[in-house]
N, C-alpha and C positions, 0 to 999 in steps of 0.2 A: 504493500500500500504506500511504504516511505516512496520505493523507487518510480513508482507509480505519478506522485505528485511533483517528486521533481522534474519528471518529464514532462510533466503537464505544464509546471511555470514555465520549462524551457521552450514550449514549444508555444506558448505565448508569446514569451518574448523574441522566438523566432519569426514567428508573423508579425511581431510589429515594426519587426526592422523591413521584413520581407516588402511588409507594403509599402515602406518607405522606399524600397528599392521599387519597386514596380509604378511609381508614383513618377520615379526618374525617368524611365521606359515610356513612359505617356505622357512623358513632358516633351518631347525631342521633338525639332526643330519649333516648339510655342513661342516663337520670336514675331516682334510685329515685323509686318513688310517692308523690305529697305528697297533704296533702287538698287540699279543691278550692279553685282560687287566688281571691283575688277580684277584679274588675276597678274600677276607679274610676270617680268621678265625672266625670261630660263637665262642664267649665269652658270653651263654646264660647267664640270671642275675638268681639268686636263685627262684629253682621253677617253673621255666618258661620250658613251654611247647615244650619239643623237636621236638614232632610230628610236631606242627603248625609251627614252625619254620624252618621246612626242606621244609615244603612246599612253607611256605613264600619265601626263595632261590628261588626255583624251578620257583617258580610264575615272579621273583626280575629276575631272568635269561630268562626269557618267551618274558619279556618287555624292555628287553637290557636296563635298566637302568643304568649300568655300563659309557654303553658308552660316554654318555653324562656328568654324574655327576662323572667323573676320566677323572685326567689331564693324559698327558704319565709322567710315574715315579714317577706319585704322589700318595696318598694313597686312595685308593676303595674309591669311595662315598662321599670323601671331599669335592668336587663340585670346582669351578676355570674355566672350561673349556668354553671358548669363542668361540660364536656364530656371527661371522659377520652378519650385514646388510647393505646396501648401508644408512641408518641413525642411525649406532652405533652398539655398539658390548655388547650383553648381556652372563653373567656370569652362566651360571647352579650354584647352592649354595649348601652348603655341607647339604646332608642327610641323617650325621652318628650321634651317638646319642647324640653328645657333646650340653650340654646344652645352651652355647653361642654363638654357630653357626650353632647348629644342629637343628635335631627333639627332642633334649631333657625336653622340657620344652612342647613339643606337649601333648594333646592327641588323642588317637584313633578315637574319633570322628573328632577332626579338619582334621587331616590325609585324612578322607575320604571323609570329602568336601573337601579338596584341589583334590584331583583326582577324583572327579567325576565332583566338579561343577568350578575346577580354580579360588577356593577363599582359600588367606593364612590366616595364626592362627589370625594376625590381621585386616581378615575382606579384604585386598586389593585381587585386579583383579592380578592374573598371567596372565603373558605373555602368549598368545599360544604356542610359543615354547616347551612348557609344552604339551605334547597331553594329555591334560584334554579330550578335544574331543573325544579322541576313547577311554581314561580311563572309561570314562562315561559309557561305556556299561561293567565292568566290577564289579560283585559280589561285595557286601558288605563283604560276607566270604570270598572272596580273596583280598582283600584289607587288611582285616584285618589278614593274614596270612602274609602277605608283612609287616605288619606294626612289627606282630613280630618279624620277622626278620632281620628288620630295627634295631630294639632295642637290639639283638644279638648280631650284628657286634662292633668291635671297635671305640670308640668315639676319632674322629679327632680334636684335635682346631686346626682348620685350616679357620681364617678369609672369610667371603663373599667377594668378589667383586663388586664393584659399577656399576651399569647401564651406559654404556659408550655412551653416546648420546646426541644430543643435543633434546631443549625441543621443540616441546609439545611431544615428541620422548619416554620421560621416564615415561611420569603422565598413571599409573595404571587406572585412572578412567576412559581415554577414550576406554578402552575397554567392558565398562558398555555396550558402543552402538554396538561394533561390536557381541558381545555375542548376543544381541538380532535379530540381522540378522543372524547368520551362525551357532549360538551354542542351543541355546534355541529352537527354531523349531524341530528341529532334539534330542534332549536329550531323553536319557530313559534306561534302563534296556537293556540288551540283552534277545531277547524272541526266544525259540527256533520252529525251525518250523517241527510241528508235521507226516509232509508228506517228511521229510529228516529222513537219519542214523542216528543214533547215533555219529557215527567215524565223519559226516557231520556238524551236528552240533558243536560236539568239536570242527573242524575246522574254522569254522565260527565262534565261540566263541573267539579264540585266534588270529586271522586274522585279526576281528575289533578292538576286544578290545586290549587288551594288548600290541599283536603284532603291532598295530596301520599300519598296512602295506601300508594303503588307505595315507598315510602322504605324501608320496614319491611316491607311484605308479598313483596318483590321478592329474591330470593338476588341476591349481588353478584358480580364477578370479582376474580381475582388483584389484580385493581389498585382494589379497590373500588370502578368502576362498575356501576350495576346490569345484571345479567344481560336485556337486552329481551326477549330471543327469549324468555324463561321469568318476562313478566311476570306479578306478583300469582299466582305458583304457592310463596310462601312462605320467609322469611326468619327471622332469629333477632336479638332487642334484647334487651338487659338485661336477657339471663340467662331468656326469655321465647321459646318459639315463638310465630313473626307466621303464621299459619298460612293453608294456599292458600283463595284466596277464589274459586278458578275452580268449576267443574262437577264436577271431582273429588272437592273436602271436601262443598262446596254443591248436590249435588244435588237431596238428599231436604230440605233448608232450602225451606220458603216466604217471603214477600217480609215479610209479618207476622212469622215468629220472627226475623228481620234487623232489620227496626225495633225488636225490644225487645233485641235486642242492645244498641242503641244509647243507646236509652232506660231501660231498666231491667238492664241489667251481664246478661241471663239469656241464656245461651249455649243452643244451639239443641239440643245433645241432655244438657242439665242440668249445674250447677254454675254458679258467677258470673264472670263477666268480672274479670279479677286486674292486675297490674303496669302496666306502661304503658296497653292496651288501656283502662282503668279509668281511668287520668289523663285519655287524651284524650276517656270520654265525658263525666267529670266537669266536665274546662275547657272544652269546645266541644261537642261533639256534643245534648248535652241543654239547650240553648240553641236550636239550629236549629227552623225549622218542620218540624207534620206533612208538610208537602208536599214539604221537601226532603229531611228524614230517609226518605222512601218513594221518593225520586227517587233515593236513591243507593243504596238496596235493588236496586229495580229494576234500577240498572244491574252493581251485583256479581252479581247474581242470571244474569246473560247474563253472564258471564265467560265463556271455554272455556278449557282447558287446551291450550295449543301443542302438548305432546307426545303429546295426545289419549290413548284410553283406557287403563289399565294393562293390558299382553301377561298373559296367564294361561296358563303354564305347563300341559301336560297332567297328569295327574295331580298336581299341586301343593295342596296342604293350605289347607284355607279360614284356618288360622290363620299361614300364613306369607302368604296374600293380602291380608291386614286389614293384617297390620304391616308388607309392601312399601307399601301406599296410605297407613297414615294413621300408623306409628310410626317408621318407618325416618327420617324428618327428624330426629331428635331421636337416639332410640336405634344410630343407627349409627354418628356421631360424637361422641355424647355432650353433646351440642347442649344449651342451659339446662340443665344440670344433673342431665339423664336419663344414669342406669347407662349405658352400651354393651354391648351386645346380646355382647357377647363378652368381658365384662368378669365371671367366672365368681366371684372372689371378694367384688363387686357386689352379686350376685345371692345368693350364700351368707349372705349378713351380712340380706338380706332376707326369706330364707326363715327365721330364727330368729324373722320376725314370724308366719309360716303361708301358706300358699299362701289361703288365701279372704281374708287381706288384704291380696294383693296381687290378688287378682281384685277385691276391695272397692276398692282404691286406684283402680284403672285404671278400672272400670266409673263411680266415683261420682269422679274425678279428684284426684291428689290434688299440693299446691305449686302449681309453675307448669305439671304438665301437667291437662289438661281433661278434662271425663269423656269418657271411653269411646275419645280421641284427637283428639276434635273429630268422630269418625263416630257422624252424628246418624243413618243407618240402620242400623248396625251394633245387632244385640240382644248382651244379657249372654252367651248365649254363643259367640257371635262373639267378643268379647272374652278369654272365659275362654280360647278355643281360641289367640289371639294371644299372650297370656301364659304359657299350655304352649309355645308356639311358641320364645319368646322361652328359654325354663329349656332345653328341648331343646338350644337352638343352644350356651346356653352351658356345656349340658355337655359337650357333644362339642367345642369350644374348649378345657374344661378337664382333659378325659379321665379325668374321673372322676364319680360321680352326686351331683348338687348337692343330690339330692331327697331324700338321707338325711338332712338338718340336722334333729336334732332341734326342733321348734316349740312353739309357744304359742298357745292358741286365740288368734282372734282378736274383737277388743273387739267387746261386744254393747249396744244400745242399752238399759241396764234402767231398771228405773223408778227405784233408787237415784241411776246416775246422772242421771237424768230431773231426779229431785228438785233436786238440785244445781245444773242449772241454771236450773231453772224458778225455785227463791228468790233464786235470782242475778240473773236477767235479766228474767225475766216477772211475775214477782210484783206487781211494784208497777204493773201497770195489770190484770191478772185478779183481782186480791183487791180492787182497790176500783174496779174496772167505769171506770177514765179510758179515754177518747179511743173510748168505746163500745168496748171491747174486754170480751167475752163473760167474764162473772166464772165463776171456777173454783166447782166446784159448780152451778152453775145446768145443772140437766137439761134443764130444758125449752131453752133456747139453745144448749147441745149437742147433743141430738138433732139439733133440725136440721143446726146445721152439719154433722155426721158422716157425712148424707143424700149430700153433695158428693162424700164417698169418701176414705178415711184418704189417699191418692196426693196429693188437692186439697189438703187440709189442711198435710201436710207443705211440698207446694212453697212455698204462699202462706206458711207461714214462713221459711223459705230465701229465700224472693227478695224479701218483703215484700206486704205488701197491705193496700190503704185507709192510715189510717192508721200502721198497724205497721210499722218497720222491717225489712231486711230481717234475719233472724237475732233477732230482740229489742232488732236493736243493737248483740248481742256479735258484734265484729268476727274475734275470736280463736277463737271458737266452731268446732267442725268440723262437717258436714252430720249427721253420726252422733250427737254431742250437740244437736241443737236437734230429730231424732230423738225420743230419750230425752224432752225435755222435753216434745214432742206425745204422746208415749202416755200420761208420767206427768199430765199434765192431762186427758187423756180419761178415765184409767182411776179419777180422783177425783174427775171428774163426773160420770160413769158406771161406777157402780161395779157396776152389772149386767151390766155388758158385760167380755170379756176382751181388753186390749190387749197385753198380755204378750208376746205369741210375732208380733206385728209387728215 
């Protein structure tokens, strides 16, 4: 009975360390969005192998390691960059070559047990924060390509940070035990599967391993390992739906609106890639080749969801169907920063905007959710019916009619505000024809474009195209103001024509 209760406190205080570690693991990369970082100059050392060295880049860029080990404004790869936890805030450490605070005094073997197995040069447990986890499946030859590359770049003295926590918060050793729960079962090589493409497997190779994508797109447990059995079926970072990349969200998605995910921020049923998602295409992704940004299409594209298809209730409402499959992540907990779905005076405080702006919000997305929920088949009124769904539920939650809130139209694209932005943003390349951008007024260069269809026109401003940014550039702009500023430019080009009531 003695031996019995000892083991009992231990294993209390085993999990309370544990969870502290797993709280690490589901912190990684909760950094707010910076612009994009920049990476240094290779200063290869004499001798040293240029090939393996551009690869190592290539590889170093694969796995967005930038992001996390660069502060904003500070120098590539110094490390400093703070990771909150609700039990302290840990430091990424610098991993340029400086001997005193770097990789300098490493060698290539230590290197490659730290990323495969989450042990440093002296032997301690890394934090998970570290995706040793999905490093683990990646190549000894690319490790040690990364490694030259590492030793290229310029060497920073730029001091480590101290683990900011209280104890047992900081002791390395308690994660001896969580390793053998959630890391060591699962360890190994990437093995590729014989009855897949080529392009397939590449993709899966850079998905688990490097790319660590499962980090963030993966829901976690109690103890913050991630949930396996309900891999890449979606997760929540800073303040951000990671949303499911299996057969559920991605069905009606082709392998092309997935590559410009990647490549141009353009979310596959409209609006732009936002918060994190947006860092990592800006530091890594948009760097990658066409071959492998279509190699790892391909391979999220063949996801399946584990729990396989959502049960449909008989007589169940198409609008409580949409928001079981594609809004319940968010709105049932209250997840980034979405209302709960049962949160009635939420919901009151929104309808003083008007009910078509919040069918406006949801269908064209608005903050940190996306348009239409990330369901790229779902049409406008599918949505509208998810949003009646949603006020229903939480009236009968609040037991009283939430739909009496007196309202306010909601905001209209006009040509006043059109104007507003068009002198603000657009003007200075339409009024004097730079970077060939069709000058305001010219009919005949209007016409045609128009030929495209007012839908064309709008997107390629939203998302960008050729030359133009996307939005004008105004970053703060909303889908509805750059709107406004397309019609008020047609309707002064084309002053025969009525763009008013678009």
């Amino acid at each position: 009975m003695v031996l019995n209760m000892k083991c009992f406190k231990f294993m209390l205080y085993w999990i309370c360390c544990t969870l502290l570690l797993s709280s690490v693991h589901a912190a990684h990369a909760a950094t707010r969005y910076r612009d994009q970082l920049p990476y240094p100059e290779i200063t290869p050392p004499p001798g040293a192998d240029m090939a393996l060295i551009k690869k190592g880049e290539y590889l170093t860029r694969a796995g967005d390691c930038v992001a996390c080990h660069t502060v904003k404004d500070g120098k590539p790869f110094a490390g400093g960059l703070g990771i909150r936890t609700p039990f302290g805030t840990y430091y990424a450490p610098n991993i340029t070559p400086n001997k005193q605070y770097g990789l300098g005094n490493w060698t290539e073997q230590e290197f490659i047990h730290a990323m495969k197995q989450g042990i440093s040069k002296d032997g301690s447990h890394l934090f998970p924060v570290f995706p040793y986890l999905y490093y683990n499946k990646v190549s000894d030859e690319d490790i040690k390509a990364i490694w030259a590359y590492l030793k290229a770049i310029p060497a920073v003295d730029q001091p480590n940070k101290p683990i900011d926590a209280f104890l047992p918060f900081r002791i390395r050793f308690t994660q001896f035990f969580w390793k053998l729960l959630f890391f060591k079962p699962y360890a190994g090589p990437f093995h590729e599967d014989p009855n897949q493409s080529k392009t397939w497997n590449r993709g899966a190779y850079l998905v688990q391993g490097l790319g660590h994508c499962s980090m963030c797109h993966t829901p976690i447990n109690l103890l913050g390992a991630p949930k396996r059995d309900l891999k890449f079926t979606g997760g929540h970072i800073d303040g951000y739906y990671a949303p499911n990349l299996t057969d559920t969200l991605l069905k009606a998605v082709t392998v092309d609106q997935l590559t410009r995910v990647f490549y141009h921020d353009e979310l596959p049923g409209g609006g732009q890639v936002k918060g994190p998602m947006a860092q990592v295409n800006h530091d890594s992704l948009v760097y990658l080749k066409p071959d492998d940004i279509r190699a790892i299409s391909v391979y999220i594209k063949s996801l399946k969801d584990p729990r396989g298809p959502m049960a449909i209730q008989a007589g169940e409402s198409k609008g409580k169907q949409i928001y079981g499959q594609y809004c319940a992540a968010c709105h049932d907990s209250g997840a980034a920063g979405a209302p709960k779905i049962t949160d009635s005076a939420a919901w009151s405080e929104r309808l003083k905007k008007g009910k078509k702006t919040l069918y406006h919000n949801a269908i064209k997305g608005y903050n940190a959710m996306p348009a239409k929920g990330g369901c790229v088949s779902c049409t406008d009124q599918d949505i509208v019916e998810s949003v009646d769904y949603i006020l229903e539920h939480a009236e009968s939650a609040a037991g009283v009619k939430i739909h009496q809130v007196a309202v306010r139209p909601a905001p209209q694209p006009s040509l006043a505000l059109g104007k507003q932005v068009y002198d603000q943003h657009c003007s200075s390349c339409h009024n004097n024809n730079l970077l060939n951008a069709p000058q305001q007024g010219d009919v005949k260069a209007w016409s045609q474009l128009i030929k495209k269809g007012m839908e064309t026109l709008i997107l390629h401003t939203i998302h960008g195209y050729r030359a133009m940014p996307a939005k004008g550039g105004c970053v703060s702009c909303s889908n509805l103001e750059v709107i406004a500023s397309v019609k008020y430019l047609l309707q002064t080009s084309l002053p025969s024509e009525n763009f008013k009531l678009w």
